[in-house]
C-alpha positions as CSV (number, residue, x, y, z in Angstrom):
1,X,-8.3,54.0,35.5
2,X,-11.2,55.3,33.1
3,X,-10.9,53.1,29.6
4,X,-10.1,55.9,27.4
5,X,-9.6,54.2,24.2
6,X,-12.0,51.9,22.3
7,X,-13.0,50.7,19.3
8,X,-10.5,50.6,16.0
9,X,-7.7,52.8,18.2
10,X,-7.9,50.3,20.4
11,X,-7.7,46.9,17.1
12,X,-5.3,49.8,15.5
13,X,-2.6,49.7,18.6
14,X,-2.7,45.7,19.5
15,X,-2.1,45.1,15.8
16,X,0.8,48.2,15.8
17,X,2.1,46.7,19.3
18,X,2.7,43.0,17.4
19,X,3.9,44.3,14.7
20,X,6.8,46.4,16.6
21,X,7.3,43.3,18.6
22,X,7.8,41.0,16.0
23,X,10.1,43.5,14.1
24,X,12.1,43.6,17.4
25,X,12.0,39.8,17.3
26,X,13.5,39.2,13.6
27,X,16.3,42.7,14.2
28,X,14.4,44.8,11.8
29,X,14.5,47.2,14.4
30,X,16.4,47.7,17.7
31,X,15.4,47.1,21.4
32,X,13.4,49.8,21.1
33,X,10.3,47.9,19.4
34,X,10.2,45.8,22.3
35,X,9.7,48.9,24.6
36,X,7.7,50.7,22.4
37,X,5.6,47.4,20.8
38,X,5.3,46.6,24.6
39,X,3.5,50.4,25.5
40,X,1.2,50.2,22.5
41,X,0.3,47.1,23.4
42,X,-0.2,47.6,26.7
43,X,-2.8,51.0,25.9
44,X,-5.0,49.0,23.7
45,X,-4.8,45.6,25.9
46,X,-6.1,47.6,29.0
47,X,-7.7,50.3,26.8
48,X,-6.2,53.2,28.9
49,X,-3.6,55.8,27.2
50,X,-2.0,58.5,29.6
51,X,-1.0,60.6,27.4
52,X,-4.8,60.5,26.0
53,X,-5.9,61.4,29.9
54,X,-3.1,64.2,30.0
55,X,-4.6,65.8,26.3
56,X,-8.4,65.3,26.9
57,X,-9.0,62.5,24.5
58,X,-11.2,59.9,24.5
59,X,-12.1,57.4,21.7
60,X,-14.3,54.9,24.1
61,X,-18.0,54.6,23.7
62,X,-18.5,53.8,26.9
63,X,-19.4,56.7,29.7
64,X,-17.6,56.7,33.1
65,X,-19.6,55.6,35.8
66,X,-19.6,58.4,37.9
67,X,-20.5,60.2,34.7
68,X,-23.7,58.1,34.5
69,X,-24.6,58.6,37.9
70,X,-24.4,62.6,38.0
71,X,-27.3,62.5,35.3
């Protein structure tokens, strides 16, 4: 896995994950902000997103290393 997300996406999802999770935690929401407070979490955590890899995007300063090599 190539990190694809860095920098403030990646503060912007931990802090968006918690918050999910804790409105889960006090019933503000349903289940569903575990699962989806869990996901969010997750991207910024290991700083990957699928669904970034899947649409081309990449927010993360730093170059692949096979990227590096080639030049």
């Amino acid at each position: 896995m190539t990190a694809n997300v860095g920098g403030i996406d990646r503060v912007l999802r931990i802090a968006a994950g918690l918050v999910f999770i804790a409105l889960a935690a006090t019933n503000v929401v349903g289940m569903w902000g575990y699962i989806v407070g869990g996901i969010v979490l997750a991207t910024g955590v290991f700083r990957f997103c699928g669904a970034y890899t899947l649409l081309g995007i990449n927010t993360c300063p730093i170059k692949p290393a096979e990227e590096e090599h080639a030049h």
